[in-house]
MOPAC internal coordinates of N, CA, C and O (Angstrom, degrees):
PM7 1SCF
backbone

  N    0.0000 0     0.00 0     0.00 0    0    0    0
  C    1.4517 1     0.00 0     0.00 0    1    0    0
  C    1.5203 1   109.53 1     0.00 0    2    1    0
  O    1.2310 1   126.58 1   -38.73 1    3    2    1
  N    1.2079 1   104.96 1   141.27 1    3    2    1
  C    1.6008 1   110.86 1   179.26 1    5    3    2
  C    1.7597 1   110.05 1   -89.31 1    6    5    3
  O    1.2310 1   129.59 1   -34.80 1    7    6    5
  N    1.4907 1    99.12 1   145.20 1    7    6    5
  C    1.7278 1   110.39 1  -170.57 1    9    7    6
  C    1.8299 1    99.68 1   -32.72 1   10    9    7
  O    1.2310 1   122.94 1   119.46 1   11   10    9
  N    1.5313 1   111.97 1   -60.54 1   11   10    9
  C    1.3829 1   106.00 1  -159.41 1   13   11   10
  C    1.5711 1   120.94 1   -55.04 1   14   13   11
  O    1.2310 1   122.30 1   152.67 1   15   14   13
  N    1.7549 1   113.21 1   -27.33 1   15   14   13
  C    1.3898 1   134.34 1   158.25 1   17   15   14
  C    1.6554 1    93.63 1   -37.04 1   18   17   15
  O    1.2310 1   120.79 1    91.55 1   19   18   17
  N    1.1601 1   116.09 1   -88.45 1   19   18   17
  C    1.6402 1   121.38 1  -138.74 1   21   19   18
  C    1.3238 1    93.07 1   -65.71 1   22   21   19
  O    1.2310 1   114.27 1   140.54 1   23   22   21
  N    1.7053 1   128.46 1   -39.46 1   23   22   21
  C    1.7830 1   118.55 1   167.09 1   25   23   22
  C    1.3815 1   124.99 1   -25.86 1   26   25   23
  O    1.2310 1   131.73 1   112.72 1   27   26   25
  N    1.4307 1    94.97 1   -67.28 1   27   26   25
  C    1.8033 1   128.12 1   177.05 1   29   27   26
  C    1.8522 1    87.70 1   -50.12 1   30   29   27
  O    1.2310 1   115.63 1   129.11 1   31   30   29
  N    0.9794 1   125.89 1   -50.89 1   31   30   29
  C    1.5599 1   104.98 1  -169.21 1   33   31   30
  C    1.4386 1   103.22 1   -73.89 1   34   33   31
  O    1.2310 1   114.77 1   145.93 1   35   34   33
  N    1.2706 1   127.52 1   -34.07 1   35   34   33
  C    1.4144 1   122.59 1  -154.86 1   37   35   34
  C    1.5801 1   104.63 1   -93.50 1   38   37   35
  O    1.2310 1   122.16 1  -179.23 1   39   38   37
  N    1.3737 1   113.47 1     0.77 1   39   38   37
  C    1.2213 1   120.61 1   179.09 1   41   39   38
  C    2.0833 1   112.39 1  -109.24 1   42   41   39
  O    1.2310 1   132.87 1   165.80 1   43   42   41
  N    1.3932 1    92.74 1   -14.20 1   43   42   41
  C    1.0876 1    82.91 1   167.85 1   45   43   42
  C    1.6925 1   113.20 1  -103.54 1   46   45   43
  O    1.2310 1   119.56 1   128.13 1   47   46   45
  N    1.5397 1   118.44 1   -51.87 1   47   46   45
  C    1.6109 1   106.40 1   152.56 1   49   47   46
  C    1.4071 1   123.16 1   -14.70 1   50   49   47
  O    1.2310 1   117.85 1   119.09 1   51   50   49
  N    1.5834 1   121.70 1   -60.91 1   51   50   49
  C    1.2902 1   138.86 1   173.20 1   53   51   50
  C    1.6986 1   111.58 1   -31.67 1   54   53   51
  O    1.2310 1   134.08 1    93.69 1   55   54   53
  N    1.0804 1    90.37 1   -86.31 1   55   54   53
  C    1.4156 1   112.90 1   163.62 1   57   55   54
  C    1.6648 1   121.59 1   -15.93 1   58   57   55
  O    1.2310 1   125.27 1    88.73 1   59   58   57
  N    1.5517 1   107.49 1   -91.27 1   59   58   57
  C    1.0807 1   113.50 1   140.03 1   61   59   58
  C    1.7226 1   131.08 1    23.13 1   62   61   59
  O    1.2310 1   129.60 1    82.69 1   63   62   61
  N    1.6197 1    99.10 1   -97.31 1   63   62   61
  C    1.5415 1   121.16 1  -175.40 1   65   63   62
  C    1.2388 1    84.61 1   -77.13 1   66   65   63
  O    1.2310 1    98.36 1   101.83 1   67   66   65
  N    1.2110 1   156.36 1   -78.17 1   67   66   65
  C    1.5481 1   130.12 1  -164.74 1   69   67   66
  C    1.4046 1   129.54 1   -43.97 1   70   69   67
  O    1.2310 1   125.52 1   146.31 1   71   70   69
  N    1.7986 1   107.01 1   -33.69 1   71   70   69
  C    1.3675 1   105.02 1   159.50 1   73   71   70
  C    1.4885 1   141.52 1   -64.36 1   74   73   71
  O    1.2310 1   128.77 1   154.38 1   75   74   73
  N    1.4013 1   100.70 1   -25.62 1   75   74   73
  C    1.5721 1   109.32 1   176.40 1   77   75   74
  C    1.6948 1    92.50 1   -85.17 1   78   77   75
  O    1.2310 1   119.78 1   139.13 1   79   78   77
  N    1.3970 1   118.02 1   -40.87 1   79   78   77
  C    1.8244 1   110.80 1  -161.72 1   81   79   78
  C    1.9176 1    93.95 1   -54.73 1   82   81   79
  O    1.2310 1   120.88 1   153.44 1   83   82   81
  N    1.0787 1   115.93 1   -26.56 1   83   82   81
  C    1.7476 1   125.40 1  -138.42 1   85   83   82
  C    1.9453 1    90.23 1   -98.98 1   86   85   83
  O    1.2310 1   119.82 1   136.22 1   87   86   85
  N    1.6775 1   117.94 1   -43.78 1   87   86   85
  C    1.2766 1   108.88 1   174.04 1   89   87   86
  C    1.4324 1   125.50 1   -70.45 1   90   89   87
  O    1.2310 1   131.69 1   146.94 1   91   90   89
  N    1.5729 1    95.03 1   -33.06 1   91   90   89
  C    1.9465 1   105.10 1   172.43 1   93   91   90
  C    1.2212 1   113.92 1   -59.49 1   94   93   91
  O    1.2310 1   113.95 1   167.83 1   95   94   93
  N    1.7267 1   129.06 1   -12.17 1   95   94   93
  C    1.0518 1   111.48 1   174.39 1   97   95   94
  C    1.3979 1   121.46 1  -106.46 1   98   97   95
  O    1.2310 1   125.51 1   137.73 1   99   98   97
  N    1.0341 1   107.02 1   -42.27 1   99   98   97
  C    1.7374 1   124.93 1   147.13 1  101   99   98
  C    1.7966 1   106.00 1   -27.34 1  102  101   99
  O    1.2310 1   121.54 1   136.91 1  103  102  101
  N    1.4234 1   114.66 1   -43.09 1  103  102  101
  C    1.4633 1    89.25 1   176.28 1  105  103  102
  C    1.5166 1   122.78 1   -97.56 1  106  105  103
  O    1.2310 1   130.84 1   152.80 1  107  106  105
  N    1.6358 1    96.69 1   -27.20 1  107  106  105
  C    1.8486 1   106.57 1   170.89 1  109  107  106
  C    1.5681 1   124.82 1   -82.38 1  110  109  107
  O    1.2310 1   125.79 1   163.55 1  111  110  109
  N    1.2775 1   106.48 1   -16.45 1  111  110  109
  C    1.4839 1   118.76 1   179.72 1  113  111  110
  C    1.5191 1   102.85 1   -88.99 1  114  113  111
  O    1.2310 1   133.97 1    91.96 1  115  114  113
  N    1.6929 1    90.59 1   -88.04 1  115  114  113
  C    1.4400 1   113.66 1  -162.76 1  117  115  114
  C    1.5728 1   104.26 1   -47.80 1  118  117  115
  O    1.2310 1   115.60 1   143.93 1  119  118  117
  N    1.2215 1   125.95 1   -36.07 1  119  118  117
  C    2.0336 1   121.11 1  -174.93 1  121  119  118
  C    1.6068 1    95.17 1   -55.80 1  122  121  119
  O    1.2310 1   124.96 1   137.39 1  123  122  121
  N    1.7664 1   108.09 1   -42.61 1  123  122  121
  C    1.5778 1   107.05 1  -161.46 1  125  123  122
  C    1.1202 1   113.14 1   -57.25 1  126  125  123
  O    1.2310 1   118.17 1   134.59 1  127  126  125
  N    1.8307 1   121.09 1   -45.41 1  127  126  125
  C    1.3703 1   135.29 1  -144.55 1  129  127  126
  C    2.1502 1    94.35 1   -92.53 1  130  129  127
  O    1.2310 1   115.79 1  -173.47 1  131  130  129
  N    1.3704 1   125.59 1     6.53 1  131  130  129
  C    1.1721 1   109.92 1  -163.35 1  133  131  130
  C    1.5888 1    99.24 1   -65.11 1  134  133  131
  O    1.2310 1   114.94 1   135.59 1  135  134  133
  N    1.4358 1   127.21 1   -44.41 1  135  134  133
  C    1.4064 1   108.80 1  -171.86 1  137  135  134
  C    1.2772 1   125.91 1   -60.42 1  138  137  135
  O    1.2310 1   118.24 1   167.02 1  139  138  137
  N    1.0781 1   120.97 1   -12.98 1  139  138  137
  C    1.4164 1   127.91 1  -158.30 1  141  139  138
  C    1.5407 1    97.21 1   -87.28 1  142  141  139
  O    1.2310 1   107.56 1   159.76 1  143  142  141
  N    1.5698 1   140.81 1   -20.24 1  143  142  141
  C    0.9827 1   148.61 1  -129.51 1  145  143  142
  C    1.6272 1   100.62 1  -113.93 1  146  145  143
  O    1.2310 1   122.51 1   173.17 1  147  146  145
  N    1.5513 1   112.80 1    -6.83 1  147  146  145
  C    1.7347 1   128.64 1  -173.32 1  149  147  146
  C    0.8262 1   113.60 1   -61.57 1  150  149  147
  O    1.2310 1   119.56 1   144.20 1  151  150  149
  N    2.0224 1   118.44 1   -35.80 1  151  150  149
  C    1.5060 1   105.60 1   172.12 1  153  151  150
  C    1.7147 1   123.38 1   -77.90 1  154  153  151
  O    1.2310 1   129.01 1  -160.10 1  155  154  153
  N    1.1785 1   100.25 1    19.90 1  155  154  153
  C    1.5180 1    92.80 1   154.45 1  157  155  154
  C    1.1534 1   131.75 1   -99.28 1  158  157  155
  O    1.2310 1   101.84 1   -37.84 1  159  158  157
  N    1.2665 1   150.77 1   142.16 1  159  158  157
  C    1.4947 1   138.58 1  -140.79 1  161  159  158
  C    1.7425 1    83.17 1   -93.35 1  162  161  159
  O    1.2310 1   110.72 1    94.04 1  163  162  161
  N    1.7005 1   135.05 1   -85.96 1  163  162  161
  C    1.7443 1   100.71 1  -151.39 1  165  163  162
  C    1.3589 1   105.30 1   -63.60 1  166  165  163
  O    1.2310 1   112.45 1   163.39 1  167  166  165
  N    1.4090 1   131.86 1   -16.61 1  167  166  165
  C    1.6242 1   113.13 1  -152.89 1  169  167  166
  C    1.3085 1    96.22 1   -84.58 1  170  169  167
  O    1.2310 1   121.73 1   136.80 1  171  170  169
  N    1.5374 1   114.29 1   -43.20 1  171  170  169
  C    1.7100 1   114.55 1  -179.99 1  173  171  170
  C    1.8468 1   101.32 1   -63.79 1  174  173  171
  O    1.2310 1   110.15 1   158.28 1  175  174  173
  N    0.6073 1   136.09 1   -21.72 1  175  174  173
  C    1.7678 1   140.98 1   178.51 1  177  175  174
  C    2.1215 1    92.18 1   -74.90 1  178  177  175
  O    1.2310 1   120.13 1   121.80 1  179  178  177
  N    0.9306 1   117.36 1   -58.20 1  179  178  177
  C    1.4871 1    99.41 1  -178.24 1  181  179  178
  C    1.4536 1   117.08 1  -103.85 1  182  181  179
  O    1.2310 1   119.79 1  -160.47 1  183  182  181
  N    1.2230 1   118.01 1    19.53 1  183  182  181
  C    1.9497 1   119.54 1   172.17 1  185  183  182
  C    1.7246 1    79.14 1  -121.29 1  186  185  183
  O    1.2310 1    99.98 1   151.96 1  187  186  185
  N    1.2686 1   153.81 1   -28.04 1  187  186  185
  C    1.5699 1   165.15 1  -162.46 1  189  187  186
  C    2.0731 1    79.60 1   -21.60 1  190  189  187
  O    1.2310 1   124.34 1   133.83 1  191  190  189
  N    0.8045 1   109.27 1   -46.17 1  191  190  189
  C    1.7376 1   104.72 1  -148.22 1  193  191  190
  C    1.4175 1   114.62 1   -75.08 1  194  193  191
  O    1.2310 1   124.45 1  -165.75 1  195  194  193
  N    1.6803 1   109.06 1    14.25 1  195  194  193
  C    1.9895 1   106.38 1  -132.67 1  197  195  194
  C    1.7693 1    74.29 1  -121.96 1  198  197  195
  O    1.2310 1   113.22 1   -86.20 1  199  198  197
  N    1.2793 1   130.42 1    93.80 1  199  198  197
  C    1.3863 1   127.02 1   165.06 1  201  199  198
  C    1.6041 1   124.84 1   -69.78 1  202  201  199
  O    1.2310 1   122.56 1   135.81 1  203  202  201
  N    1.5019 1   112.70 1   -44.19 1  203  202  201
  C    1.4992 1    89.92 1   178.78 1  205  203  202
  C    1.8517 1    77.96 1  -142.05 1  206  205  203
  O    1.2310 1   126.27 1   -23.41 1  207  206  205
  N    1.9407 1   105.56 1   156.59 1  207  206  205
  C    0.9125 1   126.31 1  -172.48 1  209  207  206
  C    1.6410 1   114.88 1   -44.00 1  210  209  207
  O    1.2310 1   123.25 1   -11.94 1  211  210  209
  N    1.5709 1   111.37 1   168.06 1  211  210  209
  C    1.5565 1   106.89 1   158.12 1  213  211  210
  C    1.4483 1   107.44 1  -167.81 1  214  213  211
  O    1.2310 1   136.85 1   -98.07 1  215  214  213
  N    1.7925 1    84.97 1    81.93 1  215  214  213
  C    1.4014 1   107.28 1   165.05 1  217  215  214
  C    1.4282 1   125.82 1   -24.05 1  218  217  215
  O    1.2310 1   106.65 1   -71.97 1  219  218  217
  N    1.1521 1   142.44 1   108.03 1  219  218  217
  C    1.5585 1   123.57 1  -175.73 1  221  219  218
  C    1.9329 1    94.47 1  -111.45 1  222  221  219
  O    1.2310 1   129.70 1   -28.69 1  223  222  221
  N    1.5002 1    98.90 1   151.31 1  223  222  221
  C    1.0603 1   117.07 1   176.45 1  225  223  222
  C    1.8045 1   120.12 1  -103.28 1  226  225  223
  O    1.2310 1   105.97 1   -34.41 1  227  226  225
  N    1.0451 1   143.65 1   145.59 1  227  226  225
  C    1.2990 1   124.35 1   176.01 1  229  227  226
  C    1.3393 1   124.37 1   -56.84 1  230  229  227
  O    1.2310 1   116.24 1   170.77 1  231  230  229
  N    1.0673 1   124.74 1    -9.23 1  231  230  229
  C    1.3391 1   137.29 1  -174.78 1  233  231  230
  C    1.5614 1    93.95 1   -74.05 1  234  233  231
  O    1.2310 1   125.84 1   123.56 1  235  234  233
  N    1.1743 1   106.39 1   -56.44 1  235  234  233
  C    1.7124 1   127.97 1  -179.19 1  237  235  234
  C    1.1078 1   115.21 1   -45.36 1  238  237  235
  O    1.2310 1   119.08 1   143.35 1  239  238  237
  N    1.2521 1   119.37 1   -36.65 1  239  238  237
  C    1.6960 1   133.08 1  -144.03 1  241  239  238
  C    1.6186 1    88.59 1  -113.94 1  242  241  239
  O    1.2310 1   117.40 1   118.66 1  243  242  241
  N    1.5803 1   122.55 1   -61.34 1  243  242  241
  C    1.5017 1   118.76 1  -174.04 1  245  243  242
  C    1.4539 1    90.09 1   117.00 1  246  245  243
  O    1.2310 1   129.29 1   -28.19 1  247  246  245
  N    1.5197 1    99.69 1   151.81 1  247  246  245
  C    1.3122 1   106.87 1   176.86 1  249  247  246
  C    1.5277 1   114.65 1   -99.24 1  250  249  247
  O    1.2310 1   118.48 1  -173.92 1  251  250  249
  N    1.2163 1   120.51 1     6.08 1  251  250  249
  C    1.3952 1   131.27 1  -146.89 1  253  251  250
  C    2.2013 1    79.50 1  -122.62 1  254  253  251
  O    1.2310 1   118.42 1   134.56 1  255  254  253
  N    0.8773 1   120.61 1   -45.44 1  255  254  253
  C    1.4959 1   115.43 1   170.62 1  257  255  254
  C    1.5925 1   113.33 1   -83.94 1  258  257  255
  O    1.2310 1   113.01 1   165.35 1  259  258  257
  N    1.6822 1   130.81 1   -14.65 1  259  258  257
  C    0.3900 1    91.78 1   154.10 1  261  259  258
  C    2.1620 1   129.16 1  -113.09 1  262  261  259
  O    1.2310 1   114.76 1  -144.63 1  263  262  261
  N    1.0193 1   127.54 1    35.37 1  263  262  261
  C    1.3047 1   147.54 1   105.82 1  265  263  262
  C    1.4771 1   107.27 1    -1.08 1  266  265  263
  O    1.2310 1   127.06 1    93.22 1  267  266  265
  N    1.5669 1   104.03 1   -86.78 1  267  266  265
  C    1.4070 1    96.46 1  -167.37 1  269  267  266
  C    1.5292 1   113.00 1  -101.73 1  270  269  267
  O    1.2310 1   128.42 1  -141.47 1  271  270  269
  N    1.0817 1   101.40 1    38.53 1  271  270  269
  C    1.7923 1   103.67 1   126.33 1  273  271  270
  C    1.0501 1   114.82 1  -120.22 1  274  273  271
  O    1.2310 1   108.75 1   126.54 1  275  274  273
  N    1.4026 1   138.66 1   -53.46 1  275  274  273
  C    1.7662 1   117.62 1   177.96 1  277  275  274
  C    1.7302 1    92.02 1   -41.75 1  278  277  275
  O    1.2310 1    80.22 1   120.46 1  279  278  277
  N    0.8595 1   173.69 1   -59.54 1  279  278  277
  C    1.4218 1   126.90 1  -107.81 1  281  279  278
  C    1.9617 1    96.67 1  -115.15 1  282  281  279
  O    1.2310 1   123.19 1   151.12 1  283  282  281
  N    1.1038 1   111.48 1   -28.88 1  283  282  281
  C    1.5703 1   123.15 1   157.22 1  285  283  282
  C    1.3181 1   112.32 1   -45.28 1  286  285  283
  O    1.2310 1   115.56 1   132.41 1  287  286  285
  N    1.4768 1   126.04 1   -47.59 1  287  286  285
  C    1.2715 1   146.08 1  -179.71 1  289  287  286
  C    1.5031 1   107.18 1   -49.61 1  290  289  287
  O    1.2310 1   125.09 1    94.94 1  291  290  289
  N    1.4236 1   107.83 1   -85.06 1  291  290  289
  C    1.2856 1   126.31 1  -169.44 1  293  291  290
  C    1.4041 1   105.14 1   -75.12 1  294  293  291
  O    1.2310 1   109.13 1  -174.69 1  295  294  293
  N    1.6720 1   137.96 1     5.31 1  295  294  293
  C    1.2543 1   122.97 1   125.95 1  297  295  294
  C    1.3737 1   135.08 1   -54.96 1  298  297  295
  O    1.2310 1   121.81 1   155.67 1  299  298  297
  N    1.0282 1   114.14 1   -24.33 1  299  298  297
  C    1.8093 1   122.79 1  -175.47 1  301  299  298
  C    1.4589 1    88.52 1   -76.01 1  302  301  299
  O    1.2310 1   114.74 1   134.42 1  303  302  301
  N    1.4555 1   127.57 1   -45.58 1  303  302  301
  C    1.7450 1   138.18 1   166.26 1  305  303  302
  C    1.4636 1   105.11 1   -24.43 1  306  305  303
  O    1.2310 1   120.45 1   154.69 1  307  306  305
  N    0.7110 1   116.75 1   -25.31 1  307  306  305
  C    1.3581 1   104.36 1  -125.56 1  309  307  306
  C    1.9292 1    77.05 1  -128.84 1  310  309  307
  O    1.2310 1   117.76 1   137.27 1  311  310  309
  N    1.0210 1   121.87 1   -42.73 1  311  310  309
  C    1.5830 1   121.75 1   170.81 1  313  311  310
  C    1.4215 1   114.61 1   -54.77 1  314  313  311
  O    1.2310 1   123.85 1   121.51 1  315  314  313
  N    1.6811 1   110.22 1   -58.49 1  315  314  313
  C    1.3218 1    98.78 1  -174.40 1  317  315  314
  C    1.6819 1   116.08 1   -92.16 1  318  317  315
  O    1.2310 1   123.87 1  -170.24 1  319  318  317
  N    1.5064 1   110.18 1     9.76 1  319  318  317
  C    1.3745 1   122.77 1  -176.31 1  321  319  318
  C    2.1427 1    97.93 1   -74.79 1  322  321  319
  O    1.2310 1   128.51 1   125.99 1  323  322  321
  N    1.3861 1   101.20 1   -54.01 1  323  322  321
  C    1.5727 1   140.48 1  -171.81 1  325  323  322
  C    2.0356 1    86.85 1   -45.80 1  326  325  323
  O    1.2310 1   136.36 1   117.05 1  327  326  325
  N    1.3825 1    85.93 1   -62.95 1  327  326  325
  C    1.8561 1    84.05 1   170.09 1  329  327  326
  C    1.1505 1   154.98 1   -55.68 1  330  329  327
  O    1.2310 1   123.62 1   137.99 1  331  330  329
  N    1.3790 1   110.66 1   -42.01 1  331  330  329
  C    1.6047 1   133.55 1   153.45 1  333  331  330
  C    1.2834 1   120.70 1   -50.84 1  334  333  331
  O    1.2310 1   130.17 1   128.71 1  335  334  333
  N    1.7163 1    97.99 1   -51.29 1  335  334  333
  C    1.2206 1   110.86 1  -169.20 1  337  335  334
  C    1.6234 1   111.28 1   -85.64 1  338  337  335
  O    1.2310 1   120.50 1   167.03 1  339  338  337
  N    1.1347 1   116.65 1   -12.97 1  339  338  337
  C    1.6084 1   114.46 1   170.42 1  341  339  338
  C    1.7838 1   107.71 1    83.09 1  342  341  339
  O    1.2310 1   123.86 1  -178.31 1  343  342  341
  N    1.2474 1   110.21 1     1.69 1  343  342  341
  C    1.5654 1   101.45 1  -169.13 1  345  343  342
  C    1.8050 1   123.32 1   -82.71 1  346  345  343
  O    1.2310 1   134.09 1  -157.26 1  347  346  345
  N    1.7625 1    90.36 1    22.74 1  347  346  345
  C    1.6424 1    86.85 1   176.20 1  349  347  346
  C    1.5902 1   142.86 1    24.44 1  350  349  347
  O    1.2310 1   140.16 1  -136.69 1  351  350  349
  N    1.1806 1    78.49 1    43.31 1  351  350  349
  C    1.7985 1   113.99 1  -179.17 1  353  351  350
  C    1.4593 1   103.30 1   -67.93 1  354  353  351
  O    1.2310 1   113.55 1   147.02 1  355  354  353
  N    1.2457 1   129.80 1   -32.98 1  355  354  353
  C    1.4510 1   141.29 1   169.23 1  357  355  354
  C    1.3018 1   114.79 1  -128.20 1  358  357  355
  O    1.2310 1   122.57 1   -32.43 1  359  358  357
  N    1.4434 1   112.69 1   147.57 1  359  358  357
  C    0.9477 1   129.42 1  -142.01 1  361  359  358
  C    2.1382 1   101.42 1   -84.06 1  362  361  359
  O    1.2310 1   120.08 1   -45.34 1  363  362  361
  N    1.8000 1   117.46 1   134.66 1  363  362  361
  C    1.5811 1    93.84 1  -172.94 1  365  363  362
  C    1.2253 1   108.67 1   -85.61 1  366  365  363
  O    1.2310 1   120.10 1   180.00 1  367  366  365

């Protein structure tokens, strides 16, 4: 296999596991942390309504939604991965 082959793989693998690492937290973190977020003037103006947390679990969420968010995710991965990495995976 030629270098740009094994890039292209390691950028999409890459990709990938950052996209699922990046939605698991977005749904176990980020759902938890929305109240906390009020003292900011717009974000607390549109989360304003969210009184006490609601942790969601994947079980909660589905694995089938969450799918389609990792894989949206770890496309954006995969854009600025494609860049760094030079592997002209998309077209300039």
């Amino acid at each position: 296999m030629s270098s740009l082959t094994i890039r292209r793989i390691i950028v999409w693998v890459l990709s990938m596991i950052l996209g699922v690492a990046a939605a698991y937290g977005i749904i176990t973190i980020g759902f938890d942390s929305l109240p906390y977020w009020d003292s900011i003037p717009l974000i607390g103006w549109l989360f304003g309504g969210i009184e006490t947390p609601q942790g969601v679990t994947l079980d909660e969420y589905g694995m089938m939604y969450f799918l389609f968010t990792a894989i949206p995710i770890g496309f954006v991965f995969v854009i600025w991965l494609d860049a760094f990495m030079d592997t002209r995976i998309l077209p300039d």
